[in-house]
C-alpha positions as CSV (number, residue, x, y, z in Angstrom):
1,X,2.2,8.4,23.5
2,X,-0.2,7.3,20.8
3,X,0.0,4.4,18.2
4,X,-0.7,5.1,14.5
5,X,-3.6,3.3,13.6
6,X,-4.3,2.4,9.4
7,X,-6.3,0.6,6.7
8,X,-5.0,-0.8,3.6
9,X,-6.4,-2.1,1.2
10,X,-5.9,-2.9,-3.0
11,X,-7.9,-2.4,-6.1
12,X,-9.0,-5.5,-7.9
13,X,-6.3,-7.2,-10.2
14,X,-5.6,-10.8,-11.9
15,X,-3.1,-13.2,-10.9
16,X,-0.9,-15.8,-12.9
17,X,-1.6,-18.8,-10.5
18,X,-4.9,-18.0,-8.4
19,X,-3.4,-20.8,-5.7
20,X,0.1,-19.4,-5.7
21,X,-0.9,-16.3,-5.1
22,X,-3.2,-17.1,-2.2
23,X,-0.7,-19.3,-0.5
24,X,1.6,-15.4,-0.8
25,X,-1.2,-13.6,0.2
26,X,-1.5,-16.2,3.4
27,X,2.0,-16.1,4.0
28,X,2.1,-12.3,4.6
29,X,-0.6,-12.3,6.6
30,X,-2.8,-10.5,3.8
31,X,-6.9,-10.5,3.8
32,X,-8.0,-11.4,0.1
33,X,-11.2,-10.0,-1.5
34,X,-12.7,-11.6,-4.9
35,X,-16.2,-10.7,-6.1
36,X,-19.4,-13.2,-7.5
37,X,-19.2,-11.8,-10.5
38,X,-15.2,-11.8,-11.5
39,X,-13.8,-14.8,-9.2
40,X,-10.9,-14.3,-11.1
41,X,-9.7,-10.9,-9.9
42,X,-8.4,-10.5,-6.4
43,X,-8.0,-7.4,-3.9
44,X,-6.2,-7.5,-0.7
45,X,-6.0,-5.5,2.6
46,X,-3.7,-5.1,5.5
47,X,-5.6,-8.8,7.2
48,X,-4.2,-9.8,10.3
49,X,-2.0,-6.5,11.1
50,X,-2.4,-5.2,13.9
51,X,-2.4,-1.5,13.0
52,X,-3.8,-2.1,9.6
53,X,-0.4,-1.4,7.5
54,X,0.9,-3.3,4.8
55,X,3.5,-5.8,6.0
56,X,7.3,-4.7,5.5
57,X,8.9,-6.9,7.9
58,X,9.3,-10.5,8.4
59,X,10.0,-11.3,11.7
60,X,10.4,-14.9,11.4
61,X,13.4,-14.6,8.7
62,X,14.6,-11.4,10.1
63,X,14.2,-9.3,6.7
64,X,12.5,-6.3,5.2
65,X,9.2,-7.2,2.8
66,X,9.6,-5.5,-0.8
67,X,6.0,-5.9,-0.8
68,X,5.7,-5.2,-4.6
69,X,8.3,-7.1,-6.0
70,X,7.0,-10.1,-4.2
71,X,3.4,-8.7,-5.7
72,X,4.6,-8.2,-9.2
73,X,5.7,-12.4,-9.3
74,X,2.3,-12.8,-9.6
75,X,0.5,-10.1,-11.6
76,X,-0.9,-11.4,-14.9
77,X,1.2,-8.8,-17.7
78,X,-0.7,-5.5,-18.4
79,X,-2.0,-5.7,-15.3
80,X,-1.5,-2.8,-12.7
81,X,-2.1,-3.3,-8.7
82,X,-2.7,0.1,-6.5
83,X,-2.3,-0.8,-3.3
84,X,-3.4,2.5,-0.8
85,X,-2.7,3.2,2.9
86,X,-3.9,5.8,5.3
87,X,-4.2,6.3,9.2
88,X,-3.1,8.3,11.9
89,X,-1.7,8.5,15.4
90,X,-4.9,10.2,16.7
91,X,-4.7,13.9,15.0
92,X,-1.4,14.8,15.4
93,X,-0.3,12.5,12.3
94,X,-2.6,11.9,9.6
95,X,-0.3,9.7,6.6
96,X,-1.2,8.5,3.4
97,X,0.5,6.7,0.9
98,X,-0.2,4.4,-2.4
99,X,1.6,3.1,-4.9
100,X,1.4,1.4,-8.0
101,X,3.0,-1.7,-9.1
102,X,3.0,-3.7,-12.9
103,X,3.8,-7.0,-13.2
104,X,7.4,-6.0,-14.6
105,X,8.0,-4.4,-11.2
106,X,7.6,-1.0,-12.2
107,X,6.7,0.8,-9.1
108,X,5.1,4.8,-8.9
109,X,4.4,6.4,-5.7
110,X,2.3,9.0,-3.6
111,X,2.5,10.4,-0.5
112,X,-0.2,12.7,1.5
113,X,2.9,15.1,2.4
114,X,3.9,15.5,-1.6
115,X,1.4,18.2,-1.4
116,X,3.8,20.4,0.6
117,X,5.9,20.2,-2.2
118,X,3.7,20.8,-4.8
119,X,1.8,23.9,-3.6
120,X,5.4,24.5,-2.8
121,X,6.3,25.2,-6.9
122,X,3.1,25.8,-7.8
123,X,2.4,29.1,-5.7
124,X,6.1,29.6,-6.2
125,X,6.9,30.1,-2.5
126,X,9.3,28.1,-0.2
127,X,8.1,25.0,1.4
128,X,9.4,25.9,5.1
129,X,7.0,28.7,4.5
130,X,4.0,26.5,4.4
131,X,2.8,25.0,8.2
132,X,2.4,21.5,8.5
133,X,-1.2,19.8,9.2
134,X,0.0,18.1,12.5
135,X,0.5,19.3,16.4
């Protein structure tokens, strides 16, 4: 059997309280990027996972991570975060997913599989029809 394996890893975005934030980001175990020129924008990325995936579980408190929720607390308003995922368990699973969050906690989603659906209606046959890139 064969683990899935992923990156993860955020646009750039700004942040209410730059040390709140990175005490969050800590906390959940996320990797922070900021550039030279814009110290004031941060990106993050799956950090100390060990398969590279967001975190969605916290095993200390025994609860499920609504990773953007907790990510909206600290988005400046107007501000959107895009936070992308992909990897695979060697070839038979390739998965890909990102979603977008605002700082009201407005969330909008993708998945690598909504493309079954939508060659589905746009080529106007059923989706069982169409095989699925996996073994």
């Amino acid at each position: 059997m064969a683990n899935w394996y992923g990156s993860s890893l955020s646009n750039y975005f700004r942040v209410k309280d730059r040390d709140a934030f990175l005490r969050w980001a800590d906390a959940r175990g996320l990797g922070v990027f900021t550039t030279e020129r814009d110290t004031e924008s941060f990106a993050i990325h799956g950090g100390t996972s060990e398969d590279g995936s967001w975190p969605s579980y916290d095993m200390e408190n025994d609860t499920d991570i609504d990773l953007s929720a907790e990510l909206a607390q600290h988005l400046v308003t107007g501000q959107i975060a895009v936070l992308m995922e992909v990897g695979a368990e060697k070839l038979r699973y390739l998965t890909g997913a990102a979603f977008a969050v605002n700082s009201k906690g407005r969330v909008v989603d993708v998945t690598l599989s909504d493309i079954y659906r939508k060659a589905a209606r746009l080529f106007r046959i059923p989706e069982v029809e169409i095989t699925r890139a996996e073994y």
